[in-house]
C-alpha positions, 0 to 999 in steps of 0.5 A: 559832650563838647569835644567828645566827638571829632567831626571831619568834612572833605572837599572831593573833587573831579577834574580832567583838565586841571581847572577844577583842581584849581579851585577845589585847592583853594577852597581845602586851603580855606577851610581846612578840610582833606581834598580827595580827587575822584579820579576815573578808571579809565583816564579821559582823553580829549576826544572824550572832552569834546562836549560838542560831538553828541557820541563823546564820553563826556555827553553821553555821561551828562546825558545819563547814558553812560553810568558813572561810579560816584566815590563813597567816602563814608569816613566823612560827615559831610562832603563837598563835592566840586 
């Protein structure tokens, strides 16, 4: 049975401001796995980055207020996300 089947793993990743990014190339180019970047509807701006202000997009999500749409890349086995 060896060889029979092709198993493919993909690191996905989100990052609004880049530094993610950074890291989940790296980690593509050492495993050589596809990268898919998880990219939002609505790009973020800065106002919604502001983790200090309790009424940004971003803390609203972390908190669970805001539901977010998570990627389904069913064409892979086992994806790593960043």
């Amino acid at each position: 049975m060896e060889g029979k089947y092709h198993v493919k793993s993909i690191n996905c990743l989100f990052s609004a401001t880049g530094t993610t990014q950074t890291v989940a190339e790296k980690l593509a180019a050492v495993s050589g796995h596809d990268l898919y970047e998880i990219k939002p509807t609505v790009p973020y701006t800065k106002k919604d980055l502001n983790w200090t202000n309790p009424l940004s997009r971003s803390t609203n999500q972390m908190k669970g207020r805001v539901t977010r749409r998570e990627p389904n890349p069913n064409r892979f086995i086992s994806p790593f996300f960043h």
